[in-house]
N, C-alpha and C positions, 0 to 999 in steps of 0.2 A: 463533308464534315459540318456538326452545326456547334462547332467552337466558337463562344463568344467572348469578346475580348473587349473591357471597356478599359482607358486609361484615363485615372486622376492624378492632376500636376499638385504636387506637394509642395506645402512654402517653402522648403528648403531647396525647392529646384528640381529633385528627385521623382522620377515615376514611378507610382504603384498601378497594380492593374488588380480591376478584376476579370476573372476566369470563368465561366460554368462549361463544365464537360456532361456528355450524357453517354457515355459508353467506355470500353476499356481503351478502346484506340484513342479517343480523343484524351481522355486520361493521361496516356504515354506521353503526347505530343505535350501537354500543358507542362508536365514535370521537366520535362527537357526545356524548357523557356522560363522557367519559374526565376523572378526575380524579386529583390528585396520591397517587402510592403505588398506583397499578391494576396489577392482572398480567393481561393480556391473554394468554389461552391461546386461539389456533386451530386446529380440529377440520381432518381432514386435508383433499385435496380443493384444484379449483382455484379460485384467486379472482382479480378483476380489480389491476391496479395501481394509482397513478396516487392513494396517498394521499399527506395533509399532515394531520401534526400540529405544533401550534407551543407551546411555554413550558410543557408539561406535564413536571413533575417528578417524579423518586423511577418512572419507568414503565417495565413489562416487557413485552416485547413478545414470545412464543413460541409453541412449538408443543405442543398437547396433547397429542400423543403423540410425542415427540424420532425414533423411527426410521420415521414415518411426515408429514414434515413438509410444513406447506402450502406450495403454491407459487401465487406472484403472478407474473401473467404478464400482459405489454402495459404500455400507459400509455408516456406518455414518461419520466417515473420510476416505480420498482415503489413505494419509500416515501422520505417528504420531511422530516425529522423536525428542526425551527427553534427553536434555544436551549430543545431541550429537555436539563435536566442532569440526572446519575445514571441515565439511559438503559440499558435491554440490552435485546438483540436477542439470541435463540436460535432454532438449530433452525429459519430459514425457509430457504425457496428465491426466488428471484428470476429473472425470465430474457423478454427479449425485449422489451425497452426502448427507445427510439426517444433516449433522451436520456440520465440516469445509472441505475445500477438501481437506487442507495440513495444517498441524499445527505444528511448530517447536515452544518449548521451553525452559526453565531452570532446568525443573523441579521441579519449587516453592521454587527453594532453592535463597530466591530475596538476592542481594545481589554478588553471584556468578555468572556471567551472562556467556552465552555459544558464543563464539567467533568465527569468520571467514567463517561463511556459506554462500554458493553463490548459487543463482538460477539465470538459467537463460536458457532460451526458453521453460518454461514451461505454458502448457494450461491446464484451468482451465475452467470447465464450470456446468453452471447449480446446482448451489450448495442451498440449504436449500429444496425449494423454498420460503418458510416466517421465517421472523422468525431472530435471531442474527445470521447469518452462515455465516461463511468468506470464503471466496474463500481461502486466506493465510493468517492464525491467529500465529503471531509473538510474544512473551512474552520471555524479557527478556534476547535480543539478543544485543551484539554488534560485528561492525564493520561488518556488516551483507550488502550485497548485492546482490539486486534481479536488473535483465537485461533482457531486450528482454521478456516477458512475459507478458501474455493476461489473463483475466480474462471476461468472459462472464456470465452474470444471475447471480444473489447469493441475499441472502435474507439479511445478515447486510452488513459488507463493503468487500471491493472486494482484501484488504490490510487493514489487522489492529494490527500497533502497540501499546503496551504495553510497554513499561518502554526501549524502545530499544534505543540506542544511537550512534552515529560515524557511519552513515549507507547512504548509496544510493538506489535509485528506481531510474532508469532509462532506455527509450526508451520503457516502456511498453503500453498495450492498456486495456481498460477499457471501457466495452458496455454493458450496462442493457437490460434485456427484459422483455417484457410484462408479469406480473402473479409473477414476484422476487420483494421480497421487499425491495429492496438496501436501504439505509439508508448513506450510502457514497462509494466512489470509496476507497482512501485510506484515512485513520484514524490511527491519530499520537499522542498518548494521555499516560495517567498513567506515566507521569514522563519521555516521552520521548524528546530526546536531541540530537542536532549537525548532524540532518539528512538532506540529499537537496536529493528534488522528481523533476526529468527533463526529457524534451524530451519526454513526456507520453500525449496521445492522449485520451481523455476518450468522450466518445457520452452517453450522459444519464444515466451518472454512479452515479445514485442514490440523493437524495436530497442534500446530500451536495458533490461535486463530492474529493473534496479537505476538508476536515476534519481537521483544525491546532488546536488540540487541541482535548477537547471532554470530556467528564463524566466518571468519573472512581472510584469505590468501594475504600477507603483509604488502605484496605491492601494487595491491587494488586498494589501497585506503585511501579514503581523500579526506584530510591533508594528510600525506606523507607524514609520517612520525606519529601520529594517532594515537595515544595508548589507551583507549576504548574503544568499544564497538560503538557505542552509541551514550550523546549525554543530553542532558536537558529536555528530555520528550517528556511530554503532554496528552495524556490519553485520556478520555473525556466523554461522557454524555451517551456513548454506544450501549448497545445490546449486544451481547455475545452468545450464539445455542448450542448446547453441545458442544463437540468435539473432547481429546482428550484433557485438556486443560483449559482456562478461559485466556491466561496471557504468562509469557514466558518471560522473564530478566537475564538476559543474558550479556553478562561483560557490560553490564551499563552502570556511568558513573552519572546519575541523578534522572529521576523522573519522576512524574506523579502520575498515578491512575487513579482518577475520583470521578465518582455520579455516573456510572457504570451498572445497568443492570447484567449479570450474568445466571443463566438459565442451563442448569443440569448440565456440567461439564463430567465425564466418565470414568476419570482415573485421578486425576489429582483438579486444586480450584486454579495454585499459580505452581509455577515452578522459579527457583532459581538458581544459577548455572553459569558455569564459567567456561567454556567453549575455547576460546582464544587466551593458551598460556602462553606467550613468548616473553621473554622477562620486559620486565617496565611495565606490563599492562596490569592495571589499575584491577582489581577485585569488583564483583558487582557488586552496586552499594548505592545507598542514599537515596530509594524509593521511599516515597509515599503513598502508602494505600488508603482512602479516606471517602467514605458518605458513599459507599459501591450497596452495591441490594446483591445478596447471592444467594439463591437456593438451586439448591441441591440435591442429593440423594444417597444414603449413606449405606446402600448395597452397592452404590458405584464408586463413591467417593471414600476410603477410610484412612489414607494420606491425604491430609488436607494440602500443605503445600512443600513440593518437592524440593528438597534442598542438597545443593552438587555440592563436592569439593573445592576448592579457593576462591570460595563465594565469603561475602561479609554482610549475612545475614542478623548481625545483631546491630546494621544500621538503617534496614526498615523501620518504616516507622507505618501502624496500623491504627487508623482513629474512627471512630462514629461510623463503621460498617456494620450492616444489617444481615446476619446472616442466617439461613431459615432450611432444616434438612426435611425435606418433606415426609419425607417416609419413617423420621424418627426424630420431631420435634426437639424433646429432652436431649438427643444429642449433635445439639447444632452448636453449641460453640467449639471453634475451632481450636487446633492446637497448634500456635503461632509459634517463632525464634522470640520474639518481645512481646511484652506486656500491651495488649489494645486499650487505648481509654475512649469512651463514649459507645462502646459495640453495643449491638441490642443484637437480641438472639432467640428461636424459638419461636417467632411471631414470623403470619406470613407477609412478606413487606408488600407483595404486589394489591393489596388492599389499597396501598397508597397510590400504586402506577398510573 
C-alpha cells in the first residue's frame, strides 16, 4: 500500500492528519480511520462510488492534484456525508449514479442542522437518469456554501434544498441533457431560508430552472412548524436559457429576483403557485422582480406569467425590467398581476450585456 499519513498536533492538543490515497483500496482503508480535522487528498484516476461517512468533523475531502481530479463513478450515491459539520469538498468529479451523486445531511435529527460545509469545483454529471435524483441533495444544512460547481444531466434537480438556511450557490453551471428528467436546476423548499443563488449560468436546466420554493411532505421541514416553503431568498446576477419558464415562486413568503439576464424560456417567463396547501401555510407573496433583461419569443411565449390558485399575486412587486420579444418587438410588454414602474420594452437589452 502507498497510504500516506502525516499527523499535525493542534493547539488544542488534538490530532489531525493528512491522508493521500492512490486507488480504491487504499481509499476504503483511509475512510475507516478517518478522524476529526483529516485532509483527505485523492490521487487522480477512477474510483468506485457508493461512500458514507457520518459525524466526522473539521474534514476535507479533495483532490491531489486540483486540475487533474478524481472521479467517482456508479453506486447509487457517488458520496453520503451524515452530520458531518465544517465539511469541504474540492476539486472531485462525480458522475453515473443510480440515486443522488452527492448527498449531505442532518441525519433526520430536524432541528439540529449540520454547519459550515463548502463545496466548491466540484462535477457532477449524469445522475438518475429519471426519476427524483439530485445531482446534490441538501437536508438540513446551514450556513452552507457551494462555489464554482457544475452539475450536468440528473433526473429531479440539479441542487435541492431542504430546510437549509444562511447559505450561498454561487458562480455555478447548470446544463440538462437529453434522456434526464430535470424537473429544476436548483430547488429551495421545506422550510428553507436567507439563501441568495448568483452568478450561475444554467442552459436547460430542467422545467423550472430556478425552483423558489416547492412541495415538501410536512415532516421533512426544517424547522418543524414552517408555514412556507421558502422565505427570504435572493436570486441574482445569473443567466437563465431556455427551458419551460425561467423561475418558479412557489409557497414562498419573500424574495427578490433582480439583475438577471433570461434568454428564450418556451412556455411561460415566471410562474406562480402554491403547491403546499395544508392550513397555516402562508400564500406565495412578497416577490420582487426588478432591473432582469428578458427576451423572448412570442410564438413560444403568449402567457407571460403563469398564475396558480392560493397564490397572492397582487403582492409582487415589478420594477425597471427590460423586456424585449424578439420575434415581435411591438408586443413585448408584458401582461403582469400589478402595475410595473420603470419597465422599458421593445428594445433589445443585450446591446447593453
Amino acid at each position: 500500500m502507498r497510504l500516506l499519513t502525516s499527523l499535525l498536533f493542534l493547539t488544542t492538543g488534538a490530532f489531525a492528519g493528512e491522508t493521500i490515497v492512490h486507488n480504491a483500496e487504499e481509499l476504503r482503508a483511509a475512510l475507516r480511520e478517518l478522524k476529526p480535522g483529516t485532509t483527505l487528498k485523492i490521487a487522480p484516476g477512477e474510483y468506485p462510488g457508493g461512500h458514507h461517512v457520518s459525524g466526522v468533523e473539521k474534514l476535507t475531502v479533495e483532490a491531489l492534484d486540483s486540475k487533474q481530479p478524481p472521479l467517482f463513478k456508479g453506486g447509487v450515491n457517488g458520496w453520503h456525508f451524515s452530520r458531518c459539520v465544517d465539511l469541504t469538498l474540492r476539486h472531485l468529479r462525480i458522475s453515473g449514479q443510480t440515486g443522488n451523486g452527492l448527498n449531505l445531511d442532518d441525519g433526520s435529527q430536524a432541528g439540529q442542522p449540520v454547519t459550515g460545509i463548502t463545496l466548491e469545483s466540484v462535477e457532477i454529471s449524469d445522475i438518475g437518469p429519471k426519476g427524483n435524483h439530485d445531482g446534490i441533495k441538501c437536508s438540513g444544512l446551514d450556513k452552507l456554501t457551494i462555489r464554482n460547481c457544475t452539475v450536468a444531466g440528473w433526473g429531479g434537480q440539479g441542487i435541492d434544498f431542504v430546510g437549509c438556511h444562511d447559505s450561498l450557490i454561487t458562480g455555478c453551471r447548470f446544463a440538462g441533457k437529453e434522456g434526464f428528467t430535470a424537473s429544476a436546476g436548483i430547488q429551495l423548499k421545506g422550510g428553507t431560508s436567507d439563501v441568495t443563488v448568483e452568478k450561475c449560468h444554467f442552459t436547460n436546466a430542467g422545467e423550472r430552472p430556478v425552483n423558489i420554493g416547492g412541495s415538501t411532505g410536512l415532516p421533512y421541514f426544517r424547522p418543524q412548524g414552517a408555514r412556507h416553503e421558502a422565505a427570504r431568498l435572493i436570486v441574482r446576477g445569473n443567466i437563465i436559457e431556455g427551458s419551460l419558464c425561467a423561475a418558479a415562486f412557489v409557497g414562498v413568503d419573500g424574495a427578490q429576483f433582480t439583475d438577471n439576464t433570461i434568454l428564450f424560456p418556451t412556455k411561460w417567463i415566471f410562474r406562480i403557485l402554491q403547491e403546499t396547501k395544508e392550513p397555516g401555510f402562508v400564500p406565495c407573496r412578497n416577490v420582487l422582480v426588478k432591473d432582469n433583461k428578458i427576451i423572448f419569443r412570442r410564438s413560444q411565449v403568449q402567457i407571460d406569467i403563469n398564475i396558480g390558485d392560493g397564490t397572492a399575486p397582487e403582492t409582487f412587486r415589478f420594477e425597471g425590467n427590460h423586456w424585449f420579444a424578439e420575434d415581435r418587438p411591438q408586443a413585448s410588454r408584458p401582461k403582469l398581476p400589478v402595475e410595473e414602474t420603470g419597465d422599458v420594452h421593445g428594445s433589445d437589452p443585450r446591446a447593453k450585456l
